[in-house]
C-alpha positions in Angstrom: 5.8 -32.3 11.8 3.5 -34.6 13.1 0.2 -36.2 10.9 -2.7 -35.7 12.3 -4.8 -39.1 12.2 -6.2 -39.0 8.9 -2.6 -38.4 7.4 -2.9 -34.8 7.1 -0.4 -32.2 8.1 -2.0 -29.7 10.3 0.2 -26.8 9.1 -0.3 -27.7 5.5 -4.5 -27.8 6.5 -4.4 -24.5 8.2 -2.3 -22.6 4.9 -5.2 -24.0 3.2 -7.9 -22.8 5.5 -6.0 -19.3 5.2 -5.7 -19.1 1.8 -9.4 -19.9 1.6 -10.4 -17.1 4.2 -8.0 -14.5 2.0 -10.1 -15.2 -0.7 -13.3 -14.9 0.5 -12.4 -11.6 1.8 -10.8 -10.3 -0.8 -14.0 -11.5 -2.8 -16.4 -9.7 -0.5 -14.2 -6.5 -0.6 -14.4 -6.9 -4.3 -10.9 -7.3 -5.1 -11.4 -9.7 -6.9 -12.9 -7.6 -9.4 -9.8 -5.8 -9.9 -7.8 -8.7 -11.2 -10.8 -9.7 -13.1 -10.6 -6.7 -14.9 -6.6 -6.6 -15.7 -7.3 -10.4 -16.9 -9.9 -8.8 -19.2 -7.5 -6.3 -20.3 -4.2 -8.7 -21.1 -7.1 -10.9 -22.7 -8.1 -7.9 -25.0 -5.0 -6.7 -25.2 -6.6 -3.3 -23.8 -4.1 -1.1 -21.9 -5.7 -0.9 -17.8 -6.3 2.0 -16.6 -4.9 2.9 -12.6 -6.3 1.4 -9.3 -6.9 4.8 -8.6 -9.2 5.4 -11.9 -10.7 1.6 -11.9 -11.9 2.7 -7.9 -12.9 6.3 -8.9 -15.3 4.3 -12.1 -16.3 1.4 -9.7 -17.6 4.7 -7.1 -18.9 7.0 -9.6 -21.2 3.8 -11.2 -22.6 3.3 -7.7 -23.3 6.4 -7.0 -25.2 7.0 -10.2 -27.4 4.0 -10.2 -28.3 3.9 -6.0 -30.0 0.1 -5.9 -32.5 0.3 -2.9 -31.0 0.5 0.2 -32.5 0.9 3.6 -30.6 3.8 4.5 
């Protein structure tokens, strides 16, 4: 594979930029918050409840404390 001119190997540059853009979607999509809560739970030693019950808790919390919306 050929270098572009500051060295850098486009295909290594564009797993990068991927891996970047995978992350900030999962973080807008709050993913994230799913494996920051099983981190919280090994670190605890807590047992983690399902994706399907983490989801259902994440859902029933916004729908009982609506921040202002505009719709």
């Amino acid at each position: 594979m050929r270098r572009g001119e500051a060295g850098v190997n486009p295909l290594a540059a564009l797993g990068r930029g991927l891996r970047g853009l995978r992350w900030y979607v999962r973080a807008l999509a709050g993913e994230t918050r799913w494996d920051d809560y099983l981190a919280h739970c090994a670190e605890h030693g807590h047992q983690p409840v399902s994706r399907r019950e983490f989801e259902q808790c994440r859902a029933d919390a916004r729908a009982s404390s609506p921040q202002s919306r505009c719709c």
